[in-house]
Backbone as JSON Lines, residues from 0, in Angstrom:
{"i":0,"aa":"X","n":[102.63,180.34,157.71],"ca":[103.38,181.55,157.48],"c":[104.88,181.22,157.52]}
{"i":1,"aa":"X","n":[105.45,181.58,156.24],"ca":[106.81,181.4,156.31],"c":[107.61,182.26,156.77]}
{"i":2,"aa":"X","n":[108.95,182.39,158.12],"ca":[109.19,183.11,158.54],"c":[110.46,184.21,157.28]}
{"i":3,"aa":"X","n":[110.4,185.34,158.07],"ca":[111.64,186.05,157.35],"c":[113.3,185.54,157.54]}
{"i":4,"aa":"X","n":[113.36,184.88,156.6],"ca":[114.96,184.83,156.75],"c":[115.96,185.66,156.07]}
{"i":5,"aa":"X","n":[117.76,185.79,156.92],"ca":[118.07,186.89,156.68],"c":[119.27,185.88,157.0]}
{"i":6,"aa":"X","n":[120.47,185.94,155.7],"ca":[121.38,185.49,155.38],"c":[122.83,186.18,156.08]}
{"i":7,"aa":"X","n":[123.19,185.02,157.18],"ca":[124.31,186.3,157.85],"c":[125.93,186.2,157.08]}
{"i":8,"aa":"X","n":[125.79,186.32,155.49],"ca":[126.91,185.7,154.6],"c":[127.17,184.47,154.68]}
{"i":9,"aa":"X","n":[126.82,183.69,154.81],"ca":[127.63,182.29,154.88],"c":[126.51,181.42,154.42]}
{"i":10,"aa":"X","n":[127.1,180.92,152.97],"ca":[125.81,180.39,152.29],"c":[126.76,179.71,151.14]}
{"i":11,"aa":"X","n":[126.79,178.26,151.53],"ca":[127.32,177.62,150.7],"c":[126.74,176.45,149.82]}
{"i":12,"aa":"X","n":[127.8,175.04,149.86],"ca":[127.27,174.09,149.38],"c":[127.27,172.64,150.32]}
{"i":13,"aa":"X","n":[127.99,173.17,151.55],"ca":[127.58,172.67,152.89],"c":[126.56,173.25,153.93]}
{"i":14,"aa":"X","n":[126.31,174.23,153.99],"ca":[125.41,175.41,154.86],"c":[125.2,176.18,154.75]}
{"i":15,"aa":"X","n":[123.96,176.62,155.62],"ca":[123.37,178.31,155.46],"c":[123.47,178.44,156.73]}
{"i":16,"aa":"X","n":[123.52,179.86,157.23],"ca":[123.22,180.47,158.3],"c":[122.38,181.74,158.42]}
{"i":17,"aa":"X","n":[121.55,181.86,159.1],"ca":[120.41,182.74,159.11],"c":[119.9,183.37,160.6]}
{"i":18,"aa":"X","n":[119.91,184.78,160.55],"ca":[119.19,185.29,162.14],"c":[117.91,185.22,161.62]}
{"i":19,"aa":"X","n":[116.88,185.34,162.56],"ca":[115.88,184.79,162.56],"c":[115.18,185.3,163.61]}
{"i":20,"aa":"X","n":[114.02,186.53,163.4],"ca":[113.26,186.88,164.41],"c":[112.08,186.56,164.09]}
{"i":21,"aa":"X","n":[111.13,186.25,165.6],"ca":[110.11,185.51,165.75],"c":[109.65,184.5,164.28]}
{"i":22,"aa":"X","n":[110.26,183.35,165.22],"ca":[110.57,182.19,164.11],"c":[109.09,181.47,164.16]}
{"i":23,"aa":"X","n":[108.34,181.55,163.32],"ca":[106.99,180.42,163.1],"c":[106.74,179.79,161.78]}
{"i":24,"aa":"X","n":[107.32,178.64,161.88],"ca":[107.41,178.01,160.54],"c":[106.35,176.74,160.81]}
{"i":25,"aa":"X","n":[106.02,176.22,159.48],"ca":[104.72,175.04,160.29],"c":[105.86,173.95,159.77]}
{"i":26,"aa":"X","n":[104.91,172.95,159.92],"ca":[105.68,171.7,160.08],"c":[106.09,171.4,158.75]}
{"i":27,"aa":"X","n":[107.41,170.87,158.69],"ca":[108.07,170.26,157.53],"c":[108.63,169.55,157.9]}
{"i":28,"aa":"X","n":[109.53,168.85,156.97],"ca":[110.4,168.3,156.41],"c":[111.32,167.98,155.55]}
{"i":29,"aa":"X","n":[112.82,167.68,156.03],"ca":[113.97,167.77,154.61],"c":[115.12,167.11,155.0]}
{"i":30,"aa":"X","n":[116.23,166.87,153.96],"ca":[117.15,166.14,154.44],"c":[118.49,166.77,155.23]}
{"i":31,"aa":"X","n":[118.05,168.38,155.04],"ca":[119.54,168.91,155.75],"c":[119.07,168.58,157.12]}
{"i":32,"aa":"X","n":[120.39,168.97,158.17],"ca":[120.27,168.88,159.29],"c":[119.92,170.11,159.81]}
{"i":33,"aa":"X","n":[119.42,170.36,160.87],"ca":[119.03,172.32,161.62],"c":[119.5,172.25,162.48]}
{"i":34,"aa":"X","n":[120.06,173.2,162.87],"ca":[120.58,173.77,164.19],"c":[119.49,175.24,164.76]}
{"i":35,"aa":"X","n":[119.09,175.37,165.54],"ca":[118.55,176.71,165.89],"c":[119.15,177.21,167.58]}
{"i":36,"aa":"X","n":[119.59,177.8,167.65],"ca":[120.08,178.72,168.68],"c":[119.39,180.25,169.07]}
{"i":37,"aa":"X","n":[118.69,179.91,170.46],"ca":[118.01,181.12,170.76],"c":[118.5,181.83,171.67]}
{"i":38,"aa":"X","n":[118.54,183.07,170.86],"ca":[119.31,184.75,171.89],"c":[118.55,184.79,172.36]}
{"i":39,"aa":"X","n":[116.97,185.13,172.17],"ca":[116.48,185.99,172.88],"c":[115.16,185.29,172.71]}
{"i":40,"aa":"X","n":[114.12,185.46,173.82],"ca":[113.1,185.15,173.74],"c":[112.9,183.88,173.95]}
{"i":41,"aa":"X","n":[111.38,183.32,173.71],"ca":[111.15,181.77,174.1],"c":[110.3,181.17,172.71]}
{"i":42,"aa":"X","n":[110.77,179.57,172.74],"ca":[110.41,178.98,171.08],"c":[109.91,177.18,171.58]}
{"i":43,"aa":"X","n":[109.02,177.97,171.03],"ca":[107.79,176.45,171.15],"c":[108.69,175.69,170.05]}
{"i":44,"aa":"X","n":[108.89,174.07,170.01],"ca":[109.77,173.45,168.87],"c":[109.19,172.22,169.08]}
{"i":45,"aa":"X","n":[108.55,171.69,168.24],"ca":[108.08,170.35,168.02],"c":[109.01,169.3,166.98]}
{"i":46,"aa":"X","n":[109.22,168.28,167.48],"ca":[110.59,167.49,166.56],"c":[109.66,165.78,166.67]}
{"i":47,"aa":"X","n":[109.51,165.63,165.89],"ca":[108.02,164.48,165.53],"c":[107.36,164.7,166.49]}
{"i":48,"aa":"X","n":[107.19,163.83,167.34],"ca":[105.65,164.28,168.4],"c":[106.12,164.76,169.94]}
{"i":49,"aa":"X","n":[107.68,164.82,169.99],"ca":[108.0,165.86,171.17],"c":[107.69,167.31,171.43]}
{"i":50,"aa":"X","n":[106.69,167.89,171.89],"ca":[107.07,169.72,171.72],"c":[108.34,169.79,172.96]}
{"i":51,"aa":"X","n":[108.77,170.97,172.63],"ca":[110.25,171.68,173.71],"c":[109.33,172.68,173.85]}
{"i":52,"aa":"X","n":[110.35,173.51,175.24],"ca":[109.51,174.91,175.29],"c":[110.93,175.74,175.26]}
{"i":53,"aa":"X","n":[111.96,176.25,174.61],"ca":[113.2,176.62,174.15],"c":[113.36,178.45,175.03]}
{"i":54,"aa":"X","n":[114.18,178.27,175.74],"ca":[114.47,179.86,176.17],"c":[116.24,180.12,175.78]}
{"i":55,"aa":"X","n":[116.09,181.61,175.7],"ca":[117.26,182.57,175.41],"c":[118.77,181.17,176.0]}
{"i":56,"aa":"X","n":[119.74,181.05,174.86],"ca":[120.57,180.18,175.45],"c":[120.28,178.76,175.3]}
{"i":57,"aa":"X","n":[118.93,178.07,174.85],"ca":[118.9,177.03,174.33],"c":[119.42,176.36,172.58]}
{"i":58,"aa":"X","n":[119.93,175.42,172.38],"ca":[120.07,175.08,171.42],"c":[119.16,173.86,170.85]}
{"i":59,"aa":"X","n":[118.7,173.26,169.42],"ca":[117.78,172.67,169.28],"c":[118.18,171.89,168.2]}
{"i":60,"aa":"X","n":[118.05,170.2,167.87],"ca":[118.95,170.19,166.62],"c":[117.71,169.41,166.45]}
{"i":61,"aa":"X","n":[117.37,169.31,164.56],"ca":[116.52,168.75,164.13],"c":[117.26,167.61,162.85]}
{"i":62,"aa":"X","n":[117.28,166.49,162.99],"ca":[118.13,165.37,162.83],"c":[117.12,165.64,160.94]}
{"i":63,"aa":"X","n":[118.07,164.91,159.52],"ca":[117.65,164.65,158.33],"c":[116.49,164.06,158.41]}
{"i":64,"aa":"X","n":[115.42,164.16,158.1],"ca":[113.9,163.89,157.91],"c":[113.29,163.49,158.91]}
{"i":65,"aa":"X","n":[113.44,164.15,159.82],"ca":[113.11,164.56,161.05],"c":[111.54,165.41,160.94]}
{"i":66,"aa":"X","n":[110.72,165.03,161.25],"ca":[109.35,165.79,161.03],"c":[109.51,167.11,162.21]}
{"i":67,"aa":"X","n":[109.48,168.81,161.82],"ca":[109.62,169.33,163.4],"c":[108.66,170.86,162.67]}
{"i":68,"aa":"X","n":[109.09,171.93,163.62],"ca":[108.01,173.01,163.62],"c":[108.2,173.84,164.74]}
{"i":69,"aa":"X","n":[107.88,175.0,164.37],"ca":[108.74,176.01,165.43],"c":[107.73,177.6,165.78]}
{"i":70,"aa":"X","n":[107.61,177.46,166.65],"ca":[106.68,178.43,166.88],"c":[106.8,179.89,167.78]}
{"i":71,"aa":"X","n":[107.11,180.94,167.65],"ca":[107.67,181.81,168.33],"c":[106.77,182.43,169.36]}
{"i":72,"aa":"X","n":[107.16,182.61,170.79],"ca":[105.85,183.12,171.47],"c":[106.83,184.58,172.63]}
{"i":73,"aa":"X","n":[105.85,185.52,171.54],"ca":[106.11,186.63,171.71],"c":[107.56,187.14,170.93]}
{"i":74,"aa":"X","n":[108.32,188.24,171.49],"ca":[109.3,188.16,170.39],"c":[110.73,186.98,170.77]}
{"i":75,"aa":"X","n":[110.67,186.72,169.77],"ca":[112.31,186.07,169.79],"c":[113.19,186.23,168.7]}
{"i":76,"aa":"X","n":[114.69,186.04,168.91],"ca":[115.65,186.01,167.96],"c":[116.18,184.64,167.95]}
{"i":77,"aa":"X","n":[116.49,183.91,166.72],"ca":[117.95,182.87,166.53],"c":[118.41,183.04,165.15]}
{"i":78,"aa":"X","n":[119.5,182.47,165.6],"ca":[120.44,181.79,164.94],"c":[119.88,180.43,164.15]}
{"i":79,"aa":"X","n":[119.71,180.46,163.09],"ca":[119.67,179.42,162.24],"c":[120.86,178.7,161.01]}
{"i":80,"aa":"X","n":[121.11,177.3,161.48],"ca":[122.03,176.83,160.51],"c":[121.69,175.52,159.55]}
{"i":81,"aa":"X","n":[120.97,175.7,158.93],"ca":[121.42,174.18,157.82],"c":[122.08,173.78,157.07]}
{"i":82,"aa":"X","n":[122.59,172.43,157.31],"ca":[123.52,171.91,157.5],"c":[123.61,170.86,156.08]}
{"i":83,"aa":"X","n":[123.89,170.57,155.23],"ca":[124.18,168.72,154.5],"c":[124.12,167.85,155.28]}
{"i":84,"aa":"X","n":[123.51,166.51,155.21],"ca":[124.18,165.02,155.71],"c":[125.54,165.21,155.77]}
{"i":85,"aa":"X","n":[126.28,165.32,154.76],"ca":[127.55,165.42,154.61],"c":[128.46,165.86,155.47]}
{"i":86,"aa":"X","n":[127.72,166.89,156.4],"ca":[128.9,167.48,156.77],"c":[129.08,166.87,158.44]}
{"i":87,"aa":"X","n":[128.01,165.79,158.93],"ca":[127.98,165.21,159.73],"c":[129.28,163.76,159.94]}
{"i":88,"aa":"X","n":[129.95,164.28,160.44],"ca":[131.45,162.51,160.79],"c":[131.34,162.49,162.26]}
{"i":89,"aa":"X","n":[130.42,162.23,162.71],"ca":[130.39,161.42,163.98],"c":[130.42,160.25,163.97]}
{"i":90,"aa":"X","n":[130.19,159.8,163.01],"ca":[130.53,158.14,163.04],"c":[131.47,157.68,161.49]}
{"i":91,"aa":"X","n":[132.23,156.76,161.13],"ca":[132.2,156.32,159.9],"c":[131.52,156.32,158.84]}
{"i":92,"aa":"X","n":[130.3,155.54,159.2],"ca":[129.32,156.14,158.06],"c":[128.23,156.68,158.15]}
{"i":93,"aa":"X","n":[128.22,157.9,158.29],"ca":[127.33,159.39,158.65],"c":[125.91,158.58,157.58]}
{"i":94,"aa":"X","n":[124.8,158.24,158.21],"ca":[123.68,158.3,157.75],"c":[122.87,159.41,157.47]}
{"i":95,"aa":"X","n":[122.11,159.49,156.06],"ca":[121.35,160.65,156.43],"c":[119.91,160.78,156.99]}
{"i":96,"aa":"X","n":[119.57,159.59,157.69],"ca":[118.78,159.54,158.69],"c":[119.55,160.21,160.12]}
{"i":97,"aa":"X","n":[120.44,160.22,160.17],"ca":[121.12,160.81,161.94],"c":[120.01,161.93,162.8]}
{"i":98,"aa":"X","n":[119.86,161.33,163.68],"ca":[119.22,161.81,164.68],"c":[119.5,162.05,166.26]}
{"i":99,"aa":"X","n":[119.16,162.9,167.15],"ca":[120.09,162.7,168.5],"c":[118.84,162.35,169.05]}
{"i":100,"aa":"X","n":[119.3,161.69,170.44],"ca":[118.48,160.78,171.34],"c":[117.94,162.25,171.96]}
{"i":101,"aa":"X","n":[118.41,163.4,172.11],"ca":[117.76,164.34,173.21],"c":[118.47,165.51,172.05]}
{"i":102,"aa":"X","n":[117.34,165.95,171.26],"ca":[117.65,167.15,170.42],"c":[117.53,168.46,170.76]}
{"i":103,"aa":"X","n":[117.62,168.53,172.31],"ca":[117.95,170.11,172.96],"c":[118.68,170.0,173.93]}
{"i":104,"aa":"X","n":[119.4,171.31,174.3],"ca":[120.9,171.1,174.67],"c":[119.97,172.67,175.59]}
């Protein structure tokens, strides 16, 4: 089931941003980067074979071809952002493999 997304204006050719209630998306994969930020509620998040268990105030980043999956339990809201490789300069030369060692904050 693909969740409802809802465009909060900002939709370019570097990023989207999207609120996002009770988020259950199955597993994919792609080369932008994700950000998900949860207001409200709690979010099951699998990022290759790690699951998280995500509450109100967590943030979650899912690195360019990053295998992940997101599962909402009960209601929740976020914030959703994807991102380009591109728009990543943490290093000189921004790979679009980039991944973080601990993808919740």
């Amino acid at each position: 089931m693909l969740p409802k997304l809802k465009h909060v204006n900002v939709k370019n050719e570097f990023y989207n941003i999207w609120r996002v209630e009770n988020l259950n998306y199955i597993t994919h994969i792609h080369e932008e980067l994700e950000m998900v930020y949860i207001s409200q509620g709690q979010l099951e998040v699998t990022i290759e074979d790690t699951e998280y268990l995500l509450r109100a105030g967590d943030i979650c980043f899912a690195g360019s071809m990053q295998v992940h999956k997101y599962h909402s339990l009960a209601y929740s809201k976020c914030l959703m952002i994807g991102a380009s490789p591109s728009v990543v300069t943490l290093c000189q030369d921004a790979r679009k493999d980039f991944q973080l060692e601990c993808p919740v904050i």
